[in-house]
C-alpha positions as CSV (number, residue, x, y, z in Angstrom):
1,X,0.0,0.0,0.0
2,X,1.8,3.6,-0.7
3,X,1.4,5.9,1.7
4,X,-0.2,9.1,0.5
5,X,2.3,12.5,0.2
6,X,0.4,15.5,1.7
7,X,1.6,17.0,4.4
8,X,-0.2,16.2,7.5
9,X,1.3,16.1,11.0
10,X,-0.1,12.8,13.5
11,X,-0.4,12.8,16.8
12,X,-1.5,9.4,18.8
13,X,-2.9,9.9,22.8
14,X,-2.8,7.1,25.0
15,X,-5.8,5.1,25.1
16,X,-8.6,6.2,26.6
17,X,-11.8,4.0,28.6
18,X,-14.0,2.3,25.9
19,X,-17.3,2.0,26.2
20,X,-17.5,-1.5,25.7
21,X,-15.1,-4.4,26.8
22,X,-14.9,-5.3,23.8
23,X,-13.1,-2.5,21.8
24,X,-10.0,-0.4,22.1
25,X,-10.9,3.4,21.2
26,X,-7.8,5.7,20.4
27,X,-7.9,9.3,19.8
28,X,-6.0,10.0,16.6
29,X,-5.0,13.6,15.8
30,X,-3.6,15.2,12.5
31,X,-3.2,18.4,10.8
32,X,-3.4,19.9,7.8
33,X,-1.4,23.0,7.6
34,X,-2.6,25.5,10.8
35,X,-5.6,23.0,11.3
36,X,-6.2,20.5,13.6
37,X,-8.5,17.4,13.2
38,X,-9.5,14.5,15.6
39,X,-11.0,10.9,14.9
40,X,-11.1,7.9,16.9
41,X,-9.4,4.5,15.9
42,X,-12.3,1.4,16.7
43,X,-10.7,-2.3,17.0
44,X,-11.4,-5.1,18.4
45,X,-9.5,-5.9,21.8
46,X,-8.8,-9.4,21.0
47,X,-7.2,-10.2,17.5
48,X,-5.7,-12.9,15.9
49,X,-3.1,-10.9,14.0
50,X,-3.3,-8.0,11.7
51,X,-6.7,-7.1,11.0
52,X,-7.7,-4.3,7.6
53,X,-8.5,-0.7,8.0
54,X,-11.3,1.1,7.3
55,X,-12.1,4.8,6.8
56,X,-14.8,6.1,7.5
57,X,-16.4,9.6,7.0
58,X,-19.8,9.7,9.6
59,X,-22.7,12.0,7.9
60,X,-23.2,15.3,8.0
61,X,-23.3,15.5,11.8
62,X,-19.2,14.8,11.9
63,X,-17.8,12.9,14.7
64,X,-20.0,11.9,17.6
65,X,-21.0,9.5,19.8
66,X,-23.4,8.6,17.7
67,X,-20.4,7.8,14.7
68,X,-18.3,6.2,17.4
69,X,-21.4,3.9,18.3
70,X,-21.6,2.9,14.0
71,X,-17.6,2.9,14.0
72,X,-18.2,0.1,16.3
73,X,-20.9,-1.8,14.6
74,X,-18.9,-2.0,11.4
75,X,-15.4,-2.9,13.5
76,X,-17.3,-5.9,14.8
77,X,-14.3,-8.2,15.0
78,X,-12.6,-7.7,11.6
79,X,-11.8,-4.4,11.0
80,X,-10.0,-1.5,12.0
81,X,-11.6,2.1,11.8
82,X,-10.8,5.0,12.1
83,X,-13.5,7.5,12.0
84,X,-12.4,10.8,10.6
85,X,-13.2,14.1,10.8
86,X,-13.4,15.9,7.7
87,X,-14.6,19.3,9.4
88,X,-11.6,20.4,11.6
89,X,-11.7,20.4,15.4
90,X,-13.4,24.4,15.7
91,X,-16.7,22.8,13.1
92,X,-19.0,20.1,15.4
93,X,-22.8,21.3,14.5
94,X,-25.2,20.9,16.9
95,X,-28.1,20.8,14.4
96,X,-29.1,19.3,11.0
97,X,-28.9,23.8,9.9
98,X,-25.0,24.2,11.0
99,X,-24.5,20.2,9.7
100,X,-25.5,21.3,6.4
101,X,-24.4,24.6,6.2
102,X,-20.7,22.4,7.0
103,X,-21.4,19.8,4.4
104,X,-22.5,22.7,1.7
105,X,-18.9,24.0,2.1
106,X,-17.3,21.3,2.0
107,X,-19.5,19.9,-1.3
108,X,-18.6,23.1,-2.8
109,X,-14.8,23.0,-2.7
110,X,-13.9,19.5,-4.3
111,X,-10.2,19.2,-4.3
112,X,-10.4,20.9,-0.5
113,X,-13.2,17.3,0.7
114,X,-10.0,15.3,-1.2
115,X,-7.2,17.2,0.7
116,X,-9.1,16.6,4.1
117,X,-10.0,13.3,2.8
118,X,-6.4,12.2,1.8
119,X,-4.8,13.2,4.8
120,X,-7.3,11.2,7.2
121,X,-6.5,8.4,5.1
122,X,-2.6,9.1,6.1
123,X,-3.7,9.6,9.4
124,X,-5.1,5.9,8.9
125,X,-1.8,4.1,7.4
126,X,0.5,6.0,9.9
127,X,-1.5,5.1,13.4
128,X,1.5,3.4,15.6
129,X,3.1,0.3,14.9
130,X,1.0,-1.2,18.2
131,X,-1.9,-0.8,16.0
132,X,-2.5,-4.5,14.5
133,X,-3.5,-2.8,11.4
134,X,-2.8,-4.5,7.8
135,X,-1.7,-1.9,5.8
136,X,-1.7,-3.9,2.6
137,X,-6.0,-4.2,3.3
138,X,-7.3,-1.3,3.4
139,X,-10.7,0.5,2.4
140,X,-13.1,2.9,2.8
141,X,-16.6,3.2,3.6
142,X,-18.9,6.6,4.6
143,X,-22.7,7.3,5.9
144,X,-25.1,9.9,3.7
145,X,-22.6,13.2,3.3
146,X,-19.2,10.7,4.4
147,X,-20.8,8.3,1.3
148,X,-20.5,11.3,-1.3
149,X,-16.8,12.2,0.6
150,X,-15.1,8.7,0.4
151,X,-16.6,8.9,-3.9
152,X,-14.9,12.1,-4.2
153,X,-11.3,10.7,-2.4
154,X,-11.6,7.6,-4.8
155,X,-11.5,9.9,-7.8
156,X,-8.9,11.5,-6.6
157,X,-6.6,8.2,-7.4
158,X,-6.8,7.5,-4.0
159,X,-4.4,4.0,-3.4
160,X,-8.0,2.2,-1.3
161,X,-8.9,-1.5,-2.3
162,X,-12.8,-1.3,-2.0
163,X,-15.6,1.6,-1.0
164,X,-18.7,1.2,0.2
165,X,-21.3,4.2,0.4
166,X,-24.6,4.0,2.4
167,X,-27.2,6.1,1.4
168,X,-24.6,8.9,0.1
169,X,-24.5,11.3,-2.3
170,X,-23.3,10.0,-6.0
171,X,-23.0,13.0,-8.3
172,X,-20.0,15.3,-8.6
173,X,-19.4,18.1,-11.1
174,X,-16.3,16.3,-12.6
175,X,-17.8,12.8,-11.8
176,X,-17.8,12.7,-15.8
177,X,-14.1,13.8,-16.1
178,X,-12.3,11.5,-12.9
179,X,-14.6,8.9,-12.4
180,X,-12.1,6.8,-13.9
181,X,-9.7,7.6,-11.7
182,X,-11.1,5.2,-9.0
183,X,-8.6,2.6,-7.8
184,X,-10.6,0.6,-6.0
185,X,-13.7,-1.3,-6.4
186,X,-17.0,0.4,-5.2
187,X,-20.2,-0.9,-3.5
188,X,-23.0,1.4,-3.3
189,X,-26.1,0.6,-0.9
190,X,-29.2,2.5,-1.8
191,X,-32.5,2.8,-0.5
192,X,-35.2,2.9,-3.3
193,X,-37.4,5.3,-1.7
194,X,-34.9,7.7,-0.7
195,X,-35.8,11.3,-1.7
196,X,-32.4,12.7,-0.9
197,X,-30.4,10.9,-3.6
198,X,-33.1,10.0,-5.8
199,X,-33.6,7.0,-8.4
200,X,-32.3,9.4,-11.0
201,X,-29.1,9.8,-9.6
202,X,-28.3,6.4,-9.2
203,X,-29.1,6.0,-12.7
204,X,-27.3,8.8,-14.0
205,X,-24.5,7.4,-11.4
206,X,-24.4,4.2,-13.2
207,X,-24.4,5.8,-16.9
208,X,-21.5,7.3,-16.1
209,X,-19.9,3.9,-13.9
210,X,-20.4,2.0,-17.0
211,X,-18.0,3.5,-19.4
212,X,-15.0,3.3,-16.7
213,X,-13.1,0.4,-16.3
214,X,-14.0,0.8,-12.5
215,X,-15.2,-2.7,-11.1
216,X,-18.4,-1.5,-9.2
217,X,-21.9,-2.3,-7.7
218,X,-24.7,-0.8,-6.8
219,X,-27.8,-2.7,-4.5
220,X,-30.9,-1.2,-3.8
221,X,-33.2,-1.9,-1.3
222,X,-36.7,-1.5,-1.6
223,X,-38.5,0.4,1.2
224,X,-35.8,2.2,2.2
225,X,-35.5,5.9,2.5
226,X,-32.3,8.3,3.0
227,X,-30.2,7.4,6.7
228,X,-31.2,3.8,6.8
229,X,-28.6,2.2,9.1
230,X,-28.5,5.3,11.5
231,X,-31.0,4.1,14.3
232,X,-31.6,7.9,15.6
233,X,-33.1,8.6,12.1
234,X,-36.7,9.6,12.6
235,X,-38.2,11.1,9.9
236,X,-40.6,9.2,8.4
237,X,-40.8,9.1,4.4
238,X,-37.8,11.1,4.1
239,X,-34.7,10.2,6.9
240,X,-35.3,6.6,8.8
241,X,-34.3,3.9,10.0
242,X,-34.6,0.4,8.5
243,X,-33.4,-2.7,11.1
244,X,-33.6,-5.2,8.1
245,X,-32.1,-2.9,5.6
246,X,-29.5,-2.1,7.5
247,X,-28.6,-5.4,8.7
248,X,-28.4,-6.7,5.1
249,X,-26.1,-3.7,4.2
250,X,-23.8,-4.2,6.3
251,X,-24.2,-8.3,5.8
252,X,-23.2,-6.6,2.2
253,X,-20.7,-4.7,3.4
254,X,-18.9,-7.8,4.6
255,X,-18.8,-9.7,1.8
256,X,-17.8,-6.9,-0.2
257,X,-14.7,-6.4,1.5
258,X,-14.1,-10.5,1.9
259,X,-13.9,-10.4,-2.5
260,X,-12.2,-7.8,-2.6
261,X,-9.2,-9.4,0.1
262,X,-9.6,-12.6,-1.5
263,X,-8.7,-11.3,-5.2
């Protein structure tokens, strides 16, 4: 795996008390010129050698202890995550307004989500050698707004095996010019009734897929709106949350990542 070449400063803290026996949580710290960001590493406490890495960009809320709780879900007790922080350490919203008004700039300045995203993914391959992370495995995966992010790193020749996006954004305004820039495969998961990123999108999404040489996938779930693995979602008909749905996405998810190791 080569490591990426912007210039990002890491920081590692001790470890800090987990919420459940089960994991180790890490604060992980980088910077990108005067600006500081902060994620939290997820891994199982008990592993059987090195295990793959996985970003992963939260939605449009950022981190929070709602992200650490899904950081957890996907670690289970086969991956290593890091959730990452694409906003900078002074921009946590404390509403859906300020977490839009932060994704809007952020979806408007392309090559400044890829320089965020790129260094969290260095802030990924450089965690400390204690780490049992596989640097030779390693992917990306990213929730609603972090779905549309970890799209936008891939085209930016980003060196990731496999993405998967749940329920994120597809379209970009060069997606015609660099989608064939992606490195890695791609799984999307979609939910058919999902008024956010609309049927439309994923078709224009796929028009656009199909003359790459990019090996992707996208699945679609039927009775599934926008934000269907975040359990807090509780908008009905437009943001919710789907038990089944997301219990087969992530089941999707897994296998995903197994092919793509297995190649």
């Amino acid at each position: 795996m080569r490591l990426l070449t912007t210039s990002v400063l890491i920081s590692f803290c001790l470890y800090l008390p987990v919420l459940a026996e089960s994991y180790q949580v890490t604060d992980i710290t980088w910077q990108i010129e005067d600006e500081a960001f902060a994620g939290k590493l997820v891994y199982p406490s008990n592993t059987d050698g090195d295990l793959p890495g996985l970003l992963m960009i939260p939605n449009w809320m950022g981190p929070t202890d709602q992200s650490l709780e899904k950081a957890k879900r996907v670690a289970g007790d086969r991956y290593i995550v890091l959730m990452a922080d694409l906003y900078g350490t002074e921009v946590r919203p404390a509403n859906p307004s300020e977490a839009s008004q932060a994704a809007g700039f952020l979806r408007g300045d392309t090559d400044l989500m890829r320089k965020r995203g790129e260094a969290a993914l260095e802030a990924l391959l450089n965690v400390d050698e204690s780490i049992p992370l596989d640097r030779e495995r390693i992917g990306a995966i990213g929730f609603c707004f972090g779905g549309g992010a970890i799209l936008e790193l891939a085209r930016s020749g980003a060196q990731l095996d496999g993405l998967v996006g749940f329920h994120g954004n597809l379209l970009s305004p060069t997606l015609g010019s660099d989608a064939g820039q992606t490195k890695g495969k791609i799984l999307i998961l979609h939910g058919a009734a999902d008024p956010a990123v609309t049927l439309d999108e994923v078709h224009a999404f796929s028009e656009i897929m199909a003359e790459t040489e990019v090996d992707w996938e996208v699945i679609i779930y039927s009775g599934a709106v926008h934000s269907f693995t975040n359990p807090h979602a509780d908008n009905p008909g437009r943001s919710e949350y789907h038990p089944d749905v997301a219990r087969r996405a992530f089941e999707a998810m897994d296998r995903f990542f197994d092919r793509v190791w297995s190649d």
